[in-house]
N, C-alpha and C positions, 0 to 999 in steps of 0.2 A: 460421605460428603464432608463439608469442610465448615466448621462454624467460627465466625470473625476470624478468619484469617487461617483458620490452624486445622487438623486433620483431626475428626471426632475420634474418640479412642475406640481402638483396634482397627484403624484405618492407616494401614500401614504408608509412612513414606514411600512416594517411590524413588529411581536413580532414571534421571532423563535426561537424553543427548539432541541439541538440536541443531539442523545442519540445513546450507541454502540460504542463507542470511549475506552479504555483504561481512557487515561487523558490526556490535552491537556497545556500546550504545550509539544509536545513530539515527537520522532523522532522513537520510539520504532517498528511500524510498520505503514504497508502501510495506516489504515485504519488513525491512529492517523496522520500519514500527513499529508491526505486528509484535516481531522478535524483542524487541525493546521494553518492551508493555506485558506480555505471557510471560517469559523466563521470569522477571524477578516477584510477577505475583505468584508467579505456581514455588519460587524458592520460597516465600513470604509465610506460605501456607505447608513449609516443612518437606517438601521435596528437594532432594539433592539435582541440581540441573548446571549441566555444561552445555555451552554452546561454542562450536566452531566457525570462528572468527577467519575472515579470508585473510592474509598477509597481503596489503600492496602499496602503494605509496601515498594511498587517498586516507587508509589503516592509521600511518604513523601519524600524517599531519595529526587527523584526530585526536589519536591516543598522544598528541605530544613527544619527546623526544624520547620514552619507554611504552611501549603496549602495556595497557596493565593486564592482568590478569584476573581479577576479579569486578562485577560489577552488582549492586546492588544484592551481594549473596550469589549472586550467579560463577561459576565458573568461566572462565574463557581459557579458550585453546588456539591459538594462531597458526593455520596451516599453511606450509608452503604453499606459490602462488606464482603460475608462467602469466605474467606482466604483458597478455596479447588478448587484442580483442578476439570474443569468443572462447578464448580458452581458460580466463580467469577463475570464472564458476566452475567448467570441466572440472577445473586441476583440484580447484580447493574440497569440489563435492568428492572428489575418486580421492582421494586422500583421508580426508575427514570419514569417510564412510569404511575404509578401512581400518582406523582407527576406533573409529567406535565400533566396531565388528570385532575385537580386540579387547573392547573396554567393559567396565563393569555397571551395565544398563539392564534396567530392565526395558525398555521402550527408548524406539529410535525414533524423533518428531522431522519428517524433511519437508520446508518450505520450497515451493515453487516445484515442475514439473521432472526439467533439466538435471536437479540432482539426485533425483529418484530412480536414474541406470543403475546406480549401483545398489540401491536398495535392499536384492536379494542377498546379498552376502550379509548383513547384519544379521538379517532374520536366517540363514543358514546357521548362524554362532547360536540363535536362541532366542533373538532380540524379536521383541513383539515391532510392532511396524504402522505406522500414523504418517498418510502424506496430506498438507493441505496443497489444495491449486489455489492458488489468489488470482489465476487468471487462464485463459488460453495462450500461454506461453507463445507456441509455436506457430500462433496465428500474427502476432509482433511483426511489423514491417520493417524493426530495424537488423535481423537477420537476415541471414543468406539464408540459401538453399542446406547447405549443410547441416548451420545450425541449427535449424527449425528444423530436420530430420531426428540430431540427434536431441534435442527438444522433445520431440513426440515419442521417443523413442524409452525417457523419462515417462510421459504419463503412460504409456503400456508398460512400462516397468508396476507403476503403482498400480494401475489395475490389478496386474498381476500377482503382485506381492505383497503390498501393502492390508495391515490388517483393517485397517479404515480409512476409509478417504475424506475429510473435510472439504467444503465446496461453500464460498461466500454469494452466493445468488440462486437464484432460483433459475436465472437462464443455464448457468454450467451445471447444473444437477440435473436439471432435463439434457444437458450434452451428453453426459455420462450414461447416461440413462437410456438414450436412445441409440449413441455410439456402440457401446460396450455392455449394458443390459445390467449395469454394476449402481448398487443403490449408493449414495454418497448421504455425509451427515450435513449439513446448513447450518454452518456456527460464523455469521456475521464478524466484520472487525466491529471493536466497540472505543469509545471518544471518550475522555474525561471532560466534565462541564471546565468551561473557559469561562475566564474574565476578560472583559473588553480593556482596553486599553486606549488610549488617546493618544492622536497622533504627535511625537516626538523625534525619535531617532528617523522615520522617513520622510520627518520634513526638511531637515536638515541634511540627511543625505541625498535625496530627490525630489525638493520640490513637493510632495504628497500632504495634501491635506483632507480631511474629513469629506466624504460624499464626493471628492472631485477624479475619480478614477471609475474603472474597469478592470479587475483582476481576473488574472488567472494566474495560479499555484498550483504547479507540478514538474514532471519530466520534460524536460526537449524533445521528444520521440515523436513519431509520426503517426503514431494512434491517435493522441492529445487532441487532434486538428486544431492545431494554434492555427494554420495555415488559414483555414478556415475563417476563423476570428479574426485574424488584420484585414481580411477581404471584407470581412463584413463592417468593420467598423472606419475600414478608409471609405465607406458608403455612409455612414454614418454624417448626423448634422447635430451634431452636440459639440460643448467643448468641453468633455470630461476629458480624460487621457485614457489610455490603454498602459497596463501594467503587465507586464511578465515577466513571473518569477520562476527560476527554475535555473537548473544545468542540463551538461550536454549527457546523453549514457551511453556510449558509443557514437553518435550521431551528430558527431561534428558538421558534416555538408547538410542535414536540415536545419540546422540550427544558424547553417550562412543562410541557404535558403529562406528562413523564415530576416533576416537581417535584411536580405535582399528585398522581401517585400514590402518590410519598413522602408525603406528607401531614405533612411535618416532623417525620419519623421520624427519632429522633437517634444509630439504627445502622443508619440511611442517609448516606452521606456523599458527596455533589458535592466532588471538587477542582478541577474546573476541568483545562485542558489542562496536565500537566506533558510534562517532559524532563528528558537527562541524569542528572543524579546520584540526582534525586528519582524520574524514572521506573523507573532501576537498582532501589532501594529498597521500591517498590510489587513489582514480577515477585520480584522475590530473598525476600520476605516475606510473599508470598498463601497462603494454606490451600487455596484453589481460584484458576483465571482459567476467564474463562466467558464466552462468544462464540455468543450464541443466535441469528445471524444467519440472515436470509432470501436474502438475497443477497450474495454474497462474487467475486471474482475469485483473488485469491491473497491470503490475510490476512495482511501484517506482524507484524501486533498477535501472533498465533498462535505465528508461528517464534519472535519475542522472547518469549513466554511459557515455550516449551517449552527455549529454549536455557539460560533460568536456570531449569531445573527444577520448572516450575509443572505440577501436578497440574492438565492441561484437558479442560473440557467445552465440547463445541462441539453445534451444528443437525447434525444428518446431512446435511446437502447436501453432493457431493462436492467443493469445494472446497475444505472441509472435512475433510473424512476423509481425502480423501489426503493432508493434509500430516501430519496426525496417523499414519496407518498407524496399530500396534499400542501405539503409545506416549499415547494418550489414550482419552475416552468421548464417547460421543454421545447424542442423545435425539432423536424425530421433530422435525423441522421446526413450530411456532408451538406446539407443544403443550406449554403451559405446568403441565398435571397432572403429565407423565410429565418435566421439568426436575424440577418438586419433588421430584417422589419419587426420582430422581437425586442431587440435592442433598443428600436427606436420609439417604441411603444413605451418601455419602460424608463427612457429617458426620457418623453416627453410625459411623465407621470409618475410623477414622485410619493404620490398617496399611494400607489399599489405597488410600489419596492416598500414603504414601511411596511404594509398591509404582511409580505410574505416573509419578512423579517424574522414579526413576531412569530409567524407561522412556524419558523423555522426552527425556530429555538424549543417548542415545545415539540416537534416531530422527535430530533434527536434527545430529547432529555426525557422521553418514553422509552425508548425503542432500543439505547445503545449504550453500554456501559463495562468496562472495563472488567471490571468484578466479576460479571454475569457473566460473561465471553471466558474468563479463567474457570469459574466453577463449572460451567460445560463443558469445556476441552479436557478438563480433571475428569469430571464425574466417565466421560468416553474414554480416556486411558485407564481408570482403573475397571469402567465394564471389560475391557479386554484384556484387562492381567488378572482379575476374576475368572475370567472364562464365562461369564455371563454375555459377552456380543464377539461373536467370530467375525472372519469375511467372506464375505457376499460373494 
């Protein structure tokens, strides 16, 4: 194991390659946080770590006019990258997975389900083998038929070949379990405590100010049920506004869709994807955040809500619920009556959105931590280059 930060003696470094990520460092989504947050603590603590970085043109903005190639001690690798919906991740996972099948690893870590087709050829070179699922990929509404085949086709990859499987809920660990009979380990994403921040740069760009909104912060995707949400709050009898933050991920016509049912309503407000200081600003400043999600793995978006003290309502799905425990609300799944009447409760009651506030801030500052999510994901790769935990 690892004391402040460093590898107790005769705990050998390991060499780890990780693959499935967009690019890192990046805020774009859940899986790229994970990726963002692990690599440079497991470098921090004297492992050598590369990660394969997808080449495309979202890549460069970021990295500015050079990709860099290293980040926080982390390695980076930019794989070529067919610039087509559904084939982005393909091309850069069957690349990258080549190349680390090639490289000098002892452990191959692949996020998400999709890029774990390739899987068995690392572990054919020798390479020991770690898939997390952050979610049921190929249950995702914004694929087709194909891709959610060859989607699935990744997590029977990692059944199969993978020497452990990471699984952030307790609802996909019983999937696996009752799917495939394959036991999975339950290593949570974890949050850094947040400071609040006062609202500035959002008042000046939209209008926002302290308690006078409705947030939600995430994907444009049809899992989200934003859909959901402007239905229930054009029912609505408050004059907060509605906030939604987020870009498109493929899903440009829901993302008209959901425009079309604003119906350019002007306490409806699209920002677009923010970060950093502006995102700090939106969580630190919400009356409510709201996550009426159909499908979830383990929601980022959520933890950073509750760790700056946002009064949340989430979907009762348990991916859900258990991150919240006793420190948030829920409402049935798609049922956009029993949201409203939710909403409207808490807006007409402003003692019980502080009341789960506070709630909230001491759930996540038990329960989730950066540090503890790295020394578990360690302490499970090196039971498996020990030979002390095989697969199931």
């Amino acid at each position: 194991m690892a004391v402040n930060g460093k590898p107790e003696s005769g705990d050998r470094p390991m060499r780890i390659a990780m693959i499935g990520h967009k690019f890192i460092p990046s805020r774009n989504g859940g899986v790229e946080v994970v990726v963002s947050n692990l690599a440079p603590q497991l470098a921090g603590m004297g492992d050598t770590v590369t990660c394969y970085n997808r080449t495309d043109e979202e890549a460069k903005a970021a990295g500015r006019k050079k990709l860099p190639r290293e980040y926080e001690g982390v390695r980076l690798v930019w794989t070529p990258t067919i610039r087509r919906r559904g084939l982005a991740a393909m091309s850069s996972s069957v690349i990258a997975s080549v190349m680390a099948a090639f490289g000098r690893y002892d452990l191959i870590h692949y996020h998400t389900e999709g890029p774990c087709v390739l899987c068995w050829l690392p572990r054919l070179f020798g390479k020991k083998i770690v898939a997390t699922v952050h979610g049921l990929d190929h249950q995702r509404q914004k694929w087709g038929r194909l891709a959610s085949a060859y989607i699935l086709q990744g997590e029977k990859a990692a059944v199969r070949h993978a020497d452990r499987i990471i699984v952030l809920s307790t609802g996909v660990q019983r999937y696996f379990l009752e799917t495939y009979g394959r036991k999975t380990e339950l290593i949570p994403n974890g949050i850094e405590p947040a400071q609040p921040r006062q609202a500035s740069a959002i008042t000046s760009q939209f209008g926002l100010k302290h308690g006078e909104y409705i947030l939600f912060l995430g994907r444009l995707v049809p899992e989200k049920g934003i859909h959901y949400l402007i239905s229930a709050y054009k029912a609505l009898r408050t004059d907060k506004k509605l906030v939604i933050v987020g870009g498109t991920s493929d899903t440009d016509a829901y993302v008209q869709r959901l425009y079309e049912m604003a119906d350019r309503d002007p306490d409806i407000i699209f920002t677009g994807f923010q970060q950093g200081s502006i995102q700090a600003e939106l969580y630190s400043n919400a009356y409510l955040y709201v996550l009426p999600s159909d499908l979830e793995g383990m929601p980022l978006t959520l933890l950073e809500a509750m760790t700056y003290g946002c009064c949340c309502v989430t979907s009762d799905i348990g991916e859900c619920v258990d991150v919240m425990g006793d420190g948030g609300l829920s409402f049935p799944k798609a049922d956009v009556q029993a949201l409203q009447s939710l909403l409207q409760d808490l807006c007409d009651h402003p003692e019980t959105v502080r009341a789960y506030q506070d709630k909230a801030r001491q759930v996540i500052s038990a329960k989730y931590t950066w540090a503890d999510i790295t020394r578990n994901t360690r302490a499970l790769y090196r039971s498996i280059l020990d030979g002390t935990s095989g697969s199931d």
